[in-house]
Residue, then its C-alpha position, 0 to 999 in steps of 0.5 A: x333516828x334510830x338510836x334516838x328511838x332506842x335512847x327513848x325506849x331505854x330511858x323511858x322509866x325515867x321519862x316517865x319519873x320527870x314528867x310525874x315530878x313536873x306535874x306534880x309542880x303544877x298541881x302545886x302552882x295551880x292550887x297556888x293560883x287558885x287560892x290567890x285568885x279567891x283572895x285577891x281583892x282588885x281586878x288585876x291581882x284576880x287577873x294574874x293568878x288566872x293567867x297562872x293558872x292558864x299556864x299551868x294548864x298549859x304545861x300540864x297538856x304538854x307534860x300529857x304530850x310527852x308522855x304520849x310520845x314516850x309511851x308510843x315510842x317505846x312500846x310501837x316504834x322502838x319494836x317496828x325500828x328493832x330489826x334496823x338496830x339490830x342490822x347496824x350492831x351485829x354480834x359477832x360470830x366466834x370463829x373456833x380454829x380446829x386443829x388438824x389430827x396428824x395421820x398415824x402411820x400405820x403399823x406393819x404386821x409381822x409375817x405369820x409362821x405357819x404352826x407345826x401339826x403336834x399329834x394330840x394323845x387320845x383322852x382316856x375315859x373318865x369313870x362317872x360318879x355315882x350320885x347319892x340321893x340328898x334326903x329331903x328337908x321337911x317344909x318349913x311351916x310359913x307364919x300364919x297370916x295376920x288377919x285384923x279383928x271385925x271392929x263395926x265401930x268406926x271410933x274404935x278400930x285395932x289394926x294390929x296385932x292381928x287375931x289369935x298373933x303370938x306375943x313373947x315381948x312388948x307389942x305395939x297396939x296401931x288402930x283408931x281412936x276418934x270420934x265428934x266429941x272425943x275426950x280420951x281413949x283408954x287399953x284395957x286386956x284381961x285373961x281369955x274366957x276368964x270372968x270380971x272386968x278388963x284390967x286398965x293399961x293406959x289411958x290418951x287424951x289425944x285422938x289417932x287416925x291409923x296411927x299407934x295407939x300405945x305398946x302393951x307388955x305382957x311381962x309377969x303374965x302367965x303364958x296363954x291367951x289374952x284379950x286386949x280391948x280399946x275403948x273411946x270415950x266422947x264428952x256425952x259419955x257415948x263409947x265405941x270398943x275393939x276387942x282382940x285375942x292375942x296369945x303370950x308365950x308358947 
């Protein structure tokens, strides 16, 4: 009984599959019957294909049945059955064969001499060095902390380089350049103090979120300090602008 159980549980899907095929073959006889008994013109013909299609239906609930039983056995008797199968197919156990360590004789220690007392000479005494005072180095001044400039306008923020930051090469400008309507951020720098507009850098059509903005080169400029400045510019015309101050060369 219950390997019969287990062959159902384990064949079930297939099973199923002919069952599913078996009723499709009857859909196909009945719609058959179906048609011939609305064509036929006597009696016995309109007889025929009624008990066809009675047979059908007939093998249709037993189709129903053994899908049940199926279903039953596989999903509530073949679980109530398991400990039985289990019971008649034990796994065996692996029996592992340790080996026995041989014991290792022990070693016999030699006998201990006793040592011979040697008089140790007395230590002459060591004259001390004199220690020669090492002059102080003078402090090494730390780099002064690069403090960010004050940018109140969201669409234009300078991050670095930071205010009043020593240049002697290219620096890289990192900040944000956004806004609703972006269309292009622009760099522009000009001599500290000194009068007139910003010289034009360079120009981006892409907007940047805490990211670099551009490298400026302070090449061919004399030493000195120099304000750099980043401008954004939306569709409508509206702008928002960092300015920092750096200081090239020195």
């Amino acid at each position: 009984m219950a390997v019969l159980v287990r062959i159902i549980s384990n064949n079930a899907t297939w099973i199923y599959l002919a069952c599913l095929l078996a009723a499709l073959y009857l859909l196909r006889s009945a719609l058959l019957a179906r048609r011939e008994r609305q064509q036929a013109a006597f009696q016995l013909e309109r007889e025929t294909a009624l008990n066809r299609t009675h047979s059908t239906l007939r093998w249709a609930i037993l189709l129903m049945v053994v899908m049940g039983l199926t279903y039953f056995v596989a999903n509530t008797l073949a679980v109530a059955v398991e400990p039985i199968i289990a019971e008649a197919d034990p796994t065996p156990t692996p029996v592992f064969l340790l080996d026995t360590p041989t014991p290792t004789p022990e070693a016999t220690l030699p006998p201990t001499e006793t040592p011979t007392i040697t008089p140790t000479p007395r230590p002459r005494a060591t004259p001390r060095p004199v220690e020669t005072p090492t002059p102080a180095l003078p402090p090494t001044p730390a780099a002064p902390a690069v403090v960010a400039p004050s940018c109140p306008d969201s669409r234009a923020v300078i991050i670095e380089p930071g205010m009043g930051q020593r240049v002697n090469g290219p620096v890289g400008l990192i900040g944000t350049a956004q806004s609703e309507n972006f269309e292009y951020f622009k760099i522009e720098f000009k001599a500290a103090g000194a009068p007139g507009d910003y010289s034009f850098y360079l120009k981006r059509d892409t907007p940047v979120i805490n990211g670099p903005l551009g490298t400026w080169n302070p090449a061919g400029l004399p030493p000195g300090d120099y304000q750099l400045r980043l401008v954004t510019v939306d569709v409508t015309g509206n702008f928002g602008q960092c300015t920092v101050q750096v200081t090239v060369g020195g």
